[in-house]
Every structure is written in structure tokens, then in C-alpha cells.
N, C-alpha and C positions, 0 to 999 in steps of 0.2 A: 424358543420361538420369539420372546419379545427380545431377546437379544439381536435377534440376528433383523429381526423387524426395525430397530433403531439404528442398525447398520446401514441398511439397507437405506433407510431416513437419511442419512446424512453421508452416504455415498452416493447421493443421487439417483436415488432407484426410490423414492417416495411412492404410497400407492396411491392408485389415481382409479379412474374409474375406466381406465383402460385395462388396468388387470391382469381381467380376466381370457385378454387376449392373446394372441398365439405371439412368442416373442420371436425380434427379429431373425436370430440366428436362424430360429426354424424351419422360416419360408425357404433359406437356402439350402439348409441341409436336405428337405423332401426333394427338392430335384439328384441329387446323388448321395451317393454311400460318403458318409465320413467317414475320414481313415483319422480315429480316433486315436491311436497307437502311436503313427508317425509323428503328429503333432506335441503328444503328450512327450513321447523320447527324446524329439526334436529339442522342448523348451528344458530337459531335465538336463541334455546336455550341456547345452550353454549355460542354464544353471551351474553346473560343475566347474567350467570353467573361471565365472567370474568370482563363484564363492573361495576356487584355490587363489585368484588373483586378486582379492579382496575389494572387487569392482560393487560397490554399494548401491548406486544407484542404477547400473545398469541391474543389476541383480532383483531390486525393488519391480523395477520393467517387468523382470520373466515373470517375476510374482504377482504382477498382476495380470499379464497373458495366462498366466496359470489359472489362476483363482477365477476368470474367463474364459478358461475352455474347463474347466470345473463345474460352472452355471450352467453351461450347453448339454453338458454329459449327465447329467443329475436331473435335468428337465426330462432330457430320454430316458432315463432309466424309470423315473418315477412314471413317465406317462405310463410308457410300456409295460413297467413290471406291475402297474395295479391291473392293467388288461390280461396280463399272462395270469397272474391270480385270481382273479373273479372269475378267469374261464377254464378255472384247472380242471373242475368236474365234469364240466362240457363234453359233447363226443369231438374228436378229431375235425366232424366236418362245420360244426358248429363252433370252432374256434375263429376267434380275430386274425390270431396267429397264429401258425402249423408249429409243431414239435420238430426240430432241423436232427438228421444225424450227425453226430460230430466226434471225433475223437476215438480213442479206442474204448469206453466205458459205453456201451450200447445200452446198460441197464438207467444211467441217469439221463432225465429227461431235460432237454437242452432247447432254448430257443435261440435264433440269432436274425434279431433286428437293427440294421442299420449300423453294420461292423459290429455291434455289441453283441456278446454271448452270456446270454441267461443262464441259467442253470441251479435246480436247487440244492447237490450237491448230491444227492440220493434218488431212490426209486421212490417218489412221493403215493404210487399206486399198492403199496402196501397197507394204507389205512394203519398204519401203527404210531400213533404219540411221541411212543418210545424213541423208535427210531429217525421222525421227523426231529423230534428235542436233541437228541443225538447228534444229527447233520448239521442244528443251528449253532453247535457250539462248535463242530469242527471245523465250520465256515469264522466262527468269529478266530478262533485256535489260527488261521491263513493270515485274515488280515493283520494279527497282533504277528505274525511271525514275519510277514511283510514291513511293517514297521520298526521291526528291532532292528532286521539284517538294513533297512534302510540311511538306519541311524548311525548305522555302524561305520558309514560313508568308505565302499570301498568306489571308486572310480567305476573299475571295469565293470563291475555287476549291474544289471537292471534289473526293474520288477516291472509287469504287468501293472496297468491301471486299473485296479480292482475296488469296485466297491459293494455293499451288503445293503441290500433295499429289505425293510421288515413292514411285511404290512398283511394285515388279518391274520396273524399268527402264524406265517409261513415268510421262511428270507431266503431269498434269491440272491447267489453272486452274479454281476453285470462286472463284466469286464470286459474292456477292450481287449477285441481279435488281434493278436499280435503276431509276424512272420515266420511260424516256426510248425513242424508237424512232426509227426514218429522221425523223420529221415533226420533232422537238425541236432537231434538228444548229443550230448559228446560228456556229458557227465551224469550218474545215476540211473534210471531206468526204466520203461516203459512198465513193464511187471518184474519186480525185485526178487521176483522166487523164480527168474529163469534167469536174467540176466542183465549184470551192474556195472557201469561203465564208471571206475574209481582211478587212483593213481596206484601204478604194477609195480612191484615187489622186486629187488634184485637180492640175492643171495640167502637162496631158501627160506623167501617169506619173511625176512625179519623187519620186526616193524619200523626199525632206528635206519634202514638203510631203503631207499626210496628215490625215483626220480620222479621229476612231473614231466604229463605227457601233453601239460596244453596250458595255454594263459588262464583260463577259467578255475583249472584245478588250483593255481597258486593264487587267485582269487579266492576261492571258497574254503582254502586255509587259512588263509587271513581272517574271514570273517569268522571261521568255527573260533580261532585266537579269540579272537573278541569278546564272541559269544560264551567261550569257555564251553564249547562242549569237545568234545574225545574223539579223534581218531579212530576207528575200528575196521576190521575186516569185514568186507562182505564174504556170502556165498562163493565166487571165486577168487577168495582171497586175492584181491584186489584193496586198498587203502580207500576208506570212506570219511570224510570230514563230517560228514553230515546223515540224515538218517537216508535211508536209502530210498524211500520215497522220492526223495528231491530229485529234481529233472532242470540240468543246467542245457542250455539248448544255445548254439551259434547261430542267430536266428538270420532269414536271409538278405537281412539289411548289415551284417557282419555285427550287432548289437551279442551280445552273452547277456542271457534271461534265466531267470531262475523262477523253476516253477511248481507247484504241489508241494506247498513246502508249511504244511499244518502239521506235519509231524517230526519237526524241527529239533523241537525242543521235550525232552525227556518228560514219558509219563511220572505223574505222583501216585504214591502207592502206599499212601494212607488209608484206611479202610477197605486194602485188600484182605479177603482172609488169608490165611496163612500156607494153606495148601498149596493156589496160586504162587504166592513169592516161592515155596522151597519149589516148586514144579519148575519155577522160573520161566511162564509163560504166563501174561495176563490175556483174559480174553478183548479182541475188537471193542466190544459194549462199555468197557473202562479207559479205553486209551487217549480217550477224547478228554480227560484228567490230568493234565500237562502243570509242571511247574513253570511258574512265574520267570520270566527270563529275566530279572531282577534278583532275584535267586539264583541262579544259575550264575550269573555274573559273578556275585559274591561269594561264590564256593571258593576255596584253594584246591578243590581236587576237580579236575576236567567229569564230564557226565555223557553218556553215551547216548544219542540220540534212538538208538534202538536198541536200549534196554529193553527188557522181560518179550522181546520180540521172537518168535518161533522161527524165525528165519535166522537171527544169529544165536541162540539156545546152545549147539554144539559144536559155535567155534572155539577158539583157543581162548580166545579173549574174552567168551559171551558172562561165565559165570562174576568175572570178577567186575565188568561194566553193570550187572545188575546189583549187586552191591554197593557201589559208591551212590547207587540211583535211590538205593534202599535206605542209607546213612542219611543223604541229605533229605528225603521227605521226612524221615524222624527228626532230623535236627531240623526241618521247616516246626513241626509239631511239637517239639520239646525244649527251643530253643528260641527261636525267632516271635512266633505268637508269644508266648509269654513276656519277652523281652518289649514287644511293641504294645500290650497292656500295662505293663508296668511306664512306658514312658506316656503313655497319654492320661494314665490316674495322677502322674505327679506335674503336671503341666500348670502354669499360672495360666491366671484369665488370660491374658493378653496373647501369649501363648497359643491357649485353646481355639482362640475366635479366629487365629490365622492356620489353623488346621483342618485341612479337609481330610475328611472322611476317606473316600476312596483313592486318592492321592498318595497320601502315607502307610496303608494297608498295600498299594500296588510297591512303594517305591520300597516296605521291606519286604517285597516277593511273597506276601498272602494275598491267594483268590480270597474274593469274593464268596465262595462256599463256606471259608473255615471262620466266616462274622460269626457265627452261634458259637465256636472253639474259643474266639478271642472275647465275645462275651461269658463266657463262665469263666473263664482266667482270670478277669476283671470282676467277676463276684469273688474266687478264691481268696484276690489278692486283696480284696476291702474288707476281707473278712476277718484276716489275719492281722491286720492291723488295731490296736489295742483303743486308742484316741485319738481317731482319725481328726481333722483340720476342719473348718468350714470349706475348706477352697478343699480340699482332698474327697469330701464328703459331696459339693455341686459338682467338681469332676466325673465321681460315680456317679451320680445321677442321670447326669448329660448326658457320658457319652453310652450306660446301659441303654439309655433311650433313644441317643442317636442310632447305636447299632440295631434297634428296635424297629427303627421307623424303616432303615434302607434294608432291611431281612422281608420286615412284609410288603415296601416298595416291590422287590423282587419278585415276591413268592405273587403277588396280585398278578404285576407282567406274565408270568408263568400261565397261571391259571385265565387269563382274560386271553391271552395267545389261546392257550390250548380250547377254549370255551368255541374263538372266532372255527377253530379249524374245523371243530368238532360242525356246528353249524353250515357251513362253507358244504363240508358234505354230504349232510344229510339233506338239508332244501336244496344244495344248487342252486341258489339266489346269486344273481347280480350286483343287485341293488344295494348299495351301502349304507342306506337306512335301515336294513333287516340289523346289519352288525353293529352301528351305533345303538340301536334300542338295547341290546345285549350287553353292551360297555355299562350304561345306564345302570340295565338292574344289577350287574353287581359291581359298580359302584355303590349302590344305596343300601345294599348288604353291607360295604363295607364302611362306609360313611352313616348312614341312618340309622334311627331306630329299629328297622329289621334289623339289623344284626345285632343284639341283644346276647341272642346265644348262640350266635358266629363268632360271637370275641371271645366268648368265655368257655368254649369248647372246642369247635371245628376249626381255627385258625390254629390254632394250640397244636395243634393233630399235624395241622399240614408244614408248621413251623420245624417244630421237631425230624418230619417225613424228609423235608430238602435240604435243613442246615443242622439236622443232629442238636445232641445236648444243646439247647439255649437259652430255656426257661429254668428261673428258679424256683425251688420248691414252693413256694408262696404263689408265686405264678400259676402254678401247675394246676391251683386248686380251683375247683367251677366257680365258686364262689368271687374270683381275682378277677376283675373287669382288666385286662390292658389296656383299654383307654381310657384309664386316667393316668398310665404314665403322658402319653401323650397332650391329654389336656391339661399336665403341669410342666412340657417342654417349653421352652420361649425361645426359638429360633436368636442367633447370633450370628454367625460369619456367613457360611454357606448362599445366604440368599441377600448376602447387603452391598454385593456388588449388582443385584437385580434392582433393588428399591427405588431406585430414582428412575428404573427403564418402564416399573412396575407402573408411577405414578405419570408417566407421560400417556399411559394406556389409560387416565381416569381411572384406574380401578382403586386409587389409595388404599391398597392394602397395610393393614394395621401394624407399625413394626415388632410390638408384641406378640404377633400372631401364636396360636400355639403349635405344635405337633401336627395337626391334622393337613393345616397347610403346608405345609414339609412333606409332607406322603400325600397330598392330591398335585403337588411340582413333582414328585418323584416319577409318580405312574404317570404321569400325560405325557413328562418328556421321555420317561422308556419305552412308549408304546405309540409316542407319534401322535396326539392329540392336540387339537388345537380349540378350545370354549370359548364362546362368547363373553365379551366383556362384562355385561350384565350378569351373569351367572355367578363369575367371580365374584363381582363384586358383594351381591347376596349372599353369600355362603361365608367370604372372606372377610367381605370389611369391614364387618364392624367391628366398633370399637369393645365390645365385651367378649372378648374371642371363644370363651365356652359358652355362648349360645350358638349358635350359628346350626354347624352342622348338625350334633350329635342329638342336638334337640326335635330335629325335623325325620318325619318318619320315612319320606322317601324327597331327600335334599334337591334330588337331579332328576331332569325329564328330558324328553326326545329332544327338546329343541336345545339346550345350552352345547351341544356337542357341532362349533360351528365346521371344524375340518376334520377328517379323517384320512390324513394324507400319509400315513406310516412315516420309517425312520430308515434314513438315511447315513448308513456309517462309512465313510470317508477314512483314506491310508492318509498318514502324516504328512507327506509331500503337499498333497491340495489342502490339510488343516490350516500347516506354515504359512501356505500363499494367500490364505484367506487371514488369517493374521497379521500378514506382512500389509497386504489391502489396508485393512483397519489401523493397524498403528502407523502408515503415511499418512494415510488423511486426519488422524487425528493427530498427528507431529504439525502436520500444517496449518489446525487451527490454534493450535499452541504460537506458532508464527505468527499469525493472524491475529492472536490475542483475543480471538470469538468467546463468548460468555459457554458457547457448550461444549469447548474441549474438556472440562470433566465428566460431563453426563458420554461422552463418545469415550475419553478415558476409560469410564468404566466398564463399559458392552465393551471395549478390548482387552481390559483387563479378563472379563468374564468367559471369552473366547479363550485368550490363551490356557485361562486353569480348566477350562473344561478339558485341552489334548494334555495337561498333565494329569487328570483325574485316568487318562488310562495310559499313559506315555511320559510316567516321574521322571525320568533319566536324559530326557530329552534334554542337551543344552542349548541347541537352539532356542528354543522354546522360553526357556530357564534365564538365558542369558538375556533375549530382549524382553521379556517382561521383566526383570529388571529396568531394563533400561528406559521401558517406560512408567514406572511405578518413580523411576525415579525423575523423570520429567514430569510428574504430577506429585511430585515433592511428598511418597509416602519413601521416605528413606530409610527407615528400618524396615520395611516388607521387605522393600531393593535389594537391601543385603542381605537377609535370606536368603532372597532366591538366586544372588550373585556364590556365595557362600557352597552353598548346595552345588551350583555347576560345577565349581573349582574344584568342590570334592568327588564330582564324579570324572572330570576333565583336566587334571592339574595339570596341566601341558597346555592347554587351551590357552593360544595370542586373547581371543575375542573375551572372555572370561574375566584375563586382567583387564583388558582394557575397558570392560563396563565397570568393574570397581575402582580404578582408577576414576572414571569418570564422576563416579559416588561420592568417594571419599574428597575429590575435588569439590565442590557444591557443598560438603558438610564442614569445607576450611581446612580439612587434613590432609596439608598439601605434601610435609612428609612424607604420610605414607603413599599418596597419590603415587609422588614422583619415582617411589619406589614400586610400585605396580604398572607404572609406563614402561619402566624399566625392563621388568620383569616381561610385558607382553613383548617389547621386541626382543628380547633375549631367546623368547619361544619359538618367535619365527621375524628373522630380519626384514623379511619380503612385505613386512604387514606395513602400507604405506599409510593408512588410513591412523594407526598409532603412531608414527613419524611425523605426520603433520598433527595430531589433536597435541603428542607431548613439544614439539616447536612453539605450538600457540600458550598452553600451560604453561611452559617456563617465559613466556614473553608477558601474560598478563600476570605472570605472580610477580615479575622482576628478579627470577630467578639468571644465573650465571648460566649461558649458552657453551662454555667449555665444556661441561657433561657431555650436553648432547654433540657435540663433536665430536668428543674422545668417544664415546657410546657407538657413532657411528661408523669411525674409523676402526674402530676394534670390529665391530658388525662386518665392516667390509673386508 
């Protein structure tokens, strides 16, 4: 939030005391429907274009038309979707806004305001946890499966504008109405147990011998390529690249959309039992357990999108697609976790402080669930060790307690969700003051002296219940406060590209801070919170960091809780453009030579690692934060993160050409000129490397016969 608050500062969107008023775009939209869709397609297109033509600044433009109809669409979905929540328990007549029929699923309850189609994903009139927690992850499972295939840049493909609004412990997809219904489908299938519209089979079925029956199919090969998942038959043995859920649809603006596409990517089938795997069928209630497409990339052997699925169980091919599904969660399990504990116990300082947490855990393909796995692998391995190092020894410390803090960040979000929902039903309150007092009390359970014997028993409990094995024996015992691991954490990397946005807020928070401030930024930003300045600053700033909270017996009251606006999750296309925004205007006051393009530096550095915290592999992303890490003269981050692309992109014009641009600025003009080289060697057409290596060899007083000969050979 204060990041995007000092954006917003020096993008010229300052807050003023106008606010709280209805923004421009508004007044327009209430007189007609937005066709949110056309707009959104409209800019993605031309997008395509300039980025294959390597048009920079016109591309800058869409980016920020983009990142502008981004703001307009986020303002509706927020309005709307705290209205469609508050009045979920309401009767039908007493709603703001009716319940629309839509689609062929008559059981999910579906709003549609203003072109946008709400929707929770599920029958939320079952009053079950279970199944609500269920729907939340199989909604987040869409948008991460939105994101890969996006990244995967096939031209013909589109996605829907989809985003994930969370607020009161209930999320809502909001996505744009896009041109397509039952009659458009031309790949995959409306219901996949009757009938799958794949690529048809010539000479009895075999799978080596195949025609495509449409542009989409040889699109959705490409990107299964990509993605690395498997070919398989459906139902009527018909050729499926993808799981059969997916619905490729020629929508009737002649756009090809790809839709329902959460079950993309191969369930994980770790802590199935055993019956299940030989049955070869997992049930619904676990499939929502998907491995990391960061993983799946990195396999040598392809993986079936509908493994252990009862629909393909007794085809030719089901038995052995469930196998290669079943090798690689072991090898996630026996192989990879341990492999990424061992490299962050042996890490130097300098090292550590530029590692993020969830960043590195996504980019080697471990959820988020298996942090309790990769914490006792990191006990196993400092155990075995005879005379450990001081720097091997703070290692363990750190990051047991890193992974400490972001397990009960989580488990908090969990249970403060499930607290709001539980609540939401039983009063049917409106009123959003009933659900901040709630946040309050347990916060102070979890912060205050009431939780005495919440830390030292009943967190314990709930710890082990969501991420398994994670505590160690010492731990385990009532007697073992965990917070004192955290009041001997001293925050480093994670929060010091916030520091300078922290102290513009007056809140000078202490940079020693310990632990606890690390898990009260964890939970406000998972759950959408926004406090008063004052609050923070009592709890946070002072300068003796174990007084503060742990000392006060109920830290937090009604009033420090100033917003409760839930959380907004955004597909990578509108992250980019809203990155793209940030680093022009902060490239400009680099021009400008303004005293605050580091403080604006940094809220863009801060943006961009946040879409790497769930989107490692991204070289967009990867590539310009580089570029600007290195226009704020941090040249060894630069190269990391220049390094990093290369290795996931070795083909990549733009890749070389940002280290090229590196190693120029660092005097290594050698190797520079050898990385110009290389970027047009990857793609001739990149004019943008033609002119920066022209100007290179003109101010080194390099020989311009290279670049001839270079060219003429090009051409």
C-alpha cells in the first residue's frame, strides 16, 4: 500500500481532499455498459505488434492505456464486489444486486454488473469452509494458469481479463464479458464426460500420426510445447494438448480465447495415500493441489494434464500419464526441496539479503504448502553438519525463522478469512466495523499478551494441521515460546526497498525492527488492510524493538484499522503495464536529474519483485528490472537478474541487449560488444540493438567495419 501510495505521489495522482470522490472515468461509464473486453483485446493487440516490431515507445503508450483501463476496472470490481459480499446473506429481494443466470453451471452463483461477471467459483450456499477454501485456491490455480500460458507469448491465443477481488474472506472472480457462449467452443468442451473437441486421429488412433483441424489447435500445441505438458487422448480418442477442461472458443469478434483453464497444469500427489494413487483416481477435494508450472517446465519428461482423472483412468495411455505425474511430485519431494535448502543454508550475507523468500521457493517449482518440508530439511541438514561456520550458523537461524514468520503470515490469513466468513453468516451485518473489531481481537491474540498460551500451544496445533512436519522437537514443547525466535529476527532485504517509502509516511520505522514487524506487513498485505499512521508508529517505531508489541496486552483497538478495502489480484499483462507506468516516469526523472528518482526507484524496484514473488520466470519483468536497477547504478543486483533471464530465455534479442547495456557502464566494453553481437544475431529485425550498438562503438572509438560486415552478413 505505501508503495503504490508514493506512486501514485509522483505519478501525479497526489491525495488531496477530493479523494474521496467519484473519479472521472465513472461519471462516464454510469451512462452505458463498458465493453471492457474490446478495449482490453483491442490494447493487447497492438501490444503484440509493437513488441514483435520492437516499437519502444509506442509500446510504453499501450502500457499506459493499459495500466488506465486497469484503474477503471479495479475501481468496479472493488466497488461492486464489497456490495455483492456484504449482501451474500441477504434474501434475493433485499439485494443491491440480483444474482444473473449465466452459463451452463446453474449451481455457481454469478453476478454481472456493467459487462463484468462476478462469480465465486462455487455454490457459496452450502455453508462449508471446506469447500469455500477449496474454490479460493482453484480461482487463484486460473489466474496463475492465465499467467504462464500468457508468458508463453503465443500470438494467436488470448485470455480473458480476469481478476480475483478477496475481501471478508470470500473471493470473487470479476472478469470481463467476453464474445463467446456454448455455440463458439472449437476446442475442449463444455462437459468433458460427454464430449471433447481435440485434434482427430488418422490410422487407427495412433498418436505419432495426426492432422490439425484449426489454427487454435496448432496454437495450443505450441503452448502445451512450452509448458511441457503431454498430449493424451480423450474420451473419444480425439488428441488433447491440454487438460480437457480447457475451452478454446473462436470468439465472435474472430479473437481465439482460452477459457477454464485451472486445471491446466498436473495435480501433486504428495500426501495422497496410497490406495488413491494404485486406484489411479484422486478425488475432486485434492485436485485443487497442482504443481508449480516452474516445475513442470523443468522436467525432461512431458506431464499429463489429467493425470489420476476418472475420465481418462482406462485409456491406453491413462496408466502410464499417471506415473510420470507420480515420479515428478516425488522428485518435487526428494529432490528439489532438499536441493533449495541446501542452497540457501550455504548462501553469504550478501547473497541472502538479495533473496526473497517466495521468489526462489516459486522459481524452483515449491508451493507455498511444502515451507514446513523445506523447513525440517534445513534442520536435517544443520544437523548433520559437525562445525558449522558463524555465517552457516546466522544462515539457519534466519531463514528457520524466515520460513517461521511467512507459515504463520499464512496460517493467520486462513484463519482471519475463515473467522470474517464464519461471522458474515451468522449476523448478516453490513457494516464493516462489526469485521474490523474481529481482525482487532485476533490480532491481539496474536500480537499481545493474550496470546501467552496461543503461541505456546494452539498455534503449534494449527501449524503442523496446514503445513505438516515444521516444528522442531524443542519447539514442540509447551514450555518453547516461538516468539522469541522472532524477537531475535532483524529484518534485512525483504523490506529495504520499503524503508525510504516507510519514512515519507512519518512513521520511521526502526531498521532493526525485529520479527513481529515482518508478520504484522505480512498479514495486512494478504488480507488487504490498511492502519493508521499512528498505530504503526506505536507498535513499530521505537527504537527498542522488543518492547513494543509483545509487552502490551491488547496492542490494537477499533480505531487503528483505517481501511478495509480487501485485495486485489491482477493477471501479469495489467502488473507489466503498471510497471511499465512506474519505470517511465521514474527513467524521466533520472533525465530530469530530480533529487527523488531514487526514492521513485525504489517503489519501482518494489513493484517489479512483487510480480516475481509469484511470476520467477518472467523475462519481461526480469529483464527491465534489470535495466532499471542498472540505471540506479545497483550493478550487481542488474546482473542477477540480467543472468537469470538469459538462463531461462537463451534466445532472448532483449536479454542480451540489457547486459550488453551493463557491462557497458561497468567499462567491459569487450564483453559488451560481444553481447550486441549476440542480441542481433538472435533476431536481425531488433532495430533498437542496431542503433544502441552504432552509438557504442562511436563513443568507445571502436572500428565501425564490425558493424558493417555484422550487417551485411545480417542481411
Amino acid at each position: 500500500e505505501s508503495v503504490y501510495k508514493t506512486l501514485k505521489y509522483y505519478l501525479g495522482q497526489s491525495q488531496s481532499k477530493n479523494d474521496n470522490l467519484i473519479p472521472d472515468f465513472v461519471i462516464t461509464a454510469v451512462d452505458g455498459l463498458y465493453n471492457w473486453n474490446d478495449r482490453y483485446q483491442n490494447i493487447c493487440q497492438q501490444l503484440k505488434i509493437s513488441e514483435s516490431t520492437f516499437e519502444i515507445k509506442e509500446s510504453s503508450r499501450l502500457c499506459d492505456l493499459l495500466a488506465q483501463l486497469a484503474d477503471e476496472f479495479c475501481y468496479f470490481v472493488r466497488t461492486y464486489g464489497k456490495i455483492i459480499i456484504s449482501e451474500l446473506e441477504l434474501p434475493i429481494e433485499r439485494k443491491t444486486i440480483k444474482p444473473a443466470t449465466w452459463g451452463s453451471n446453474l449451481n455457481e452463483i454469478k453476478f454481472i454488473v456493467h459487462n463484468i461477471l462476478f462469480s465465486f467459483g462455487s455454490d457459496y450456499s452450502n455453508n462449508n469452509n471446506l469447500n469455500e477454501e477449496i474454490s479460493i485456491k482453484i480461482a487463484g490455480n486460473t489466474l496463475r494458469t492465465i499467467n504462464f500460458m500468457k508468458i508463453c507469448n503465443i500470438p494467436e491465443l488470448n485470455f480473458p481479463l480476469l481478476t480475483l477481488f478477496d475481501y471478508r474472506g470470500f473471493r470473487l472472480i470479476a472478469q470481463a464479458i467476453a464474445p463467446i457462449d456454448d455455440t463458439t467452443i472449437v476446442y475442449g468442451s463444455i462437459d468433458p464426460s460427454i464430449n471433447v473437441k481435440g485434434v482427430k486421429e488418422i490410422q487407427n488412433l495412433a498418436l505419432s500420426e495426426f492432422i490439425e483441424v484449426d489454427t487454435i489447435s496448432e496454437s495450443i500445441k505450441k503452448l502445451a510445447k512450452k509448458l511441457n505438458i503431454k498430449r493424451h487422448l480423450s474420451m473419444e480418442n480425439s488428441i488433447v494438448y491440454t487438460s480437457m477442461d480447457l475451452q478454446g472458443h473462436k470468439g465472435k469478434d474472430n479473437l481465439y480465447y482460452l477459457m477454464h483453464s485451472a486445471k491446466l497444469f498436473p495435480i501433486e500427489t504428495i500426501g495422497i495415500n496410497r490406495e488413491e494413487l494404485e486406484n489411479g483416481v484422486i478425488e475432486d477435494e485434492f485436485r485443487y493441489k497442482v504443481l508449480r508450472p516452474e516445475l513442470i517446465i523443468s522436467r525432461h519428461v512431458q506431464l499429463s494434464s489429467d493425470a489420476f482423472s476418472k475420465l481418462t483412468l482406462n485409456l491406453s495411455d491413462g496408466l502410464s500419464n499417471n506415473n510420470d505425474v507420480a515420479i515428478a511430485s516425488q522428485y518435487l519431494n526428494d529432490i528439489v526441496i532438499p536441493r533449495f535448502a541446501n542452497e540457501i543454508l550455504f548462501l553469504t550475507k550478501a547473497q541472502r539479503r538479495t533473496c526473497r523468500l517466495r521468489a526462489n521457493l516459486h522459481r524452483y517449482g515449491i508451493n507455498l504448502r511444502f515451507m514446513g518440508r523445506v523447513r525440517m530439511v534445513l534442520f536435517d541438514k544443520f544437523s548433520q553438519i559437525e562445525e558449522p561456520s558463524t555465517q552457516l550458523r546466522s544462515n539457519f537461524i534466519w531463514w528457520s525463522t524466515r520460513l517461521l514468520i511467512e507459515m504463520i503470515a499464512c496460517l493467520a490469513k486462513c484463519l482471519i478469512n475463515r473467522a470474517l466468513r464464519d461471522k458474515l453468516r451468522r449476523k448478516k451485518i453490513v457494516v464493516e466495523q462489526y469485521y474490523k473489531s474481529k481482525i482487532i481481537r485476533m490480532l491481539n491474540i496474536l500480537f499481545g499478551q493474550d496470546g501467552d498460551e496461543y503461541w505456546r500451544t494452539q498455534l503449534k496445533q494449527q501449524l503442523i494441521l496446514k503445513f505438516g512436519n515444521c516444528l522442531s522437537l524443542f519447539e514442540l514443547k509447551i514450555q518453547t515460546d516461538l516468539r522469541q525466535d522472532l524477537l531475535s529476527f532483524h529484518i534485512e532485504q525483504e523490506l529495504n526497498m520499503y524503508k525510504e517509502i516507510i519514512n515519507i509516511e512519518n512513521n520511521q520505522i526502526n531498521n532493526s525492527t525485529n520479527g513481529f514487524y515482518l508478520l504484522f506487513w505480512r498479514i495486512k498485505h494478504l488480507i488487504g488492510l490498511k492502519f493508521v499512521k499512528s498505530a504503526e508508529k506505536r507498535l513499530f517505531g521505537c527504537t527498542t524493538s522488543t518492547r513494543s508489541v509483545t509487552t502490551m496486552l491488547r496492542p490494537f483497538d477499533d480505531g487503528d484499522i483505517q481501511q478495509f478495502e480487501g485485495r486485489i489480484k491482477l493477471p501479469i499483462t495489467i502488473r507489466e503495464s503498471y510497471c511499465s507506468r512506474a519505470h517511465n516516469k521514474a527513467r524521466k526523472f533520472v533525465e530530469a536529474k530530480h533529487e527523488s528518482f531514487e526514492l521513485l526507484g525504489r517503489a519501482t524496484v518494489a513493484l517489479y519483485e512483487d510480480v516475481l514473488d509469484s511470476i520467477p520466470i518472467s523475462c519481461f519483468i526480469l529483464q527491465n528490472l534489470a535495466n532499471l536497477l542498472t540505471e540506479m547504478r545497483f550493478n550487481d543486483l542488474a546482473e542477477n537478474y540480467i543472468l537469470l533471464a538469459l538462463l531461462i530465455e537463451p534466445d532472448n534479442c532483449g536479454n542480451y541487449l540489457s547486459y550488453a547495456q551493463l557491462l557497458q557502464k561497468e567499462g567491459k566494453f569487450d564483453e559488451a560488444e560481444s553481447c550486441y553481437q549476440l542480441s542481433l544475431q538472435s533476431n536481425p529485425n531488433f532495430t533498437n540493438a542496431l542503433s544502441v550498438y552504432y552509438s557504442f562503438l562511436k563513443k568507445t572509438n571502436r572500428s565501425c567495419l564490425k558493424f558493417k560486415a555484422l550487417i551485411i552478413d545480417l542481411l
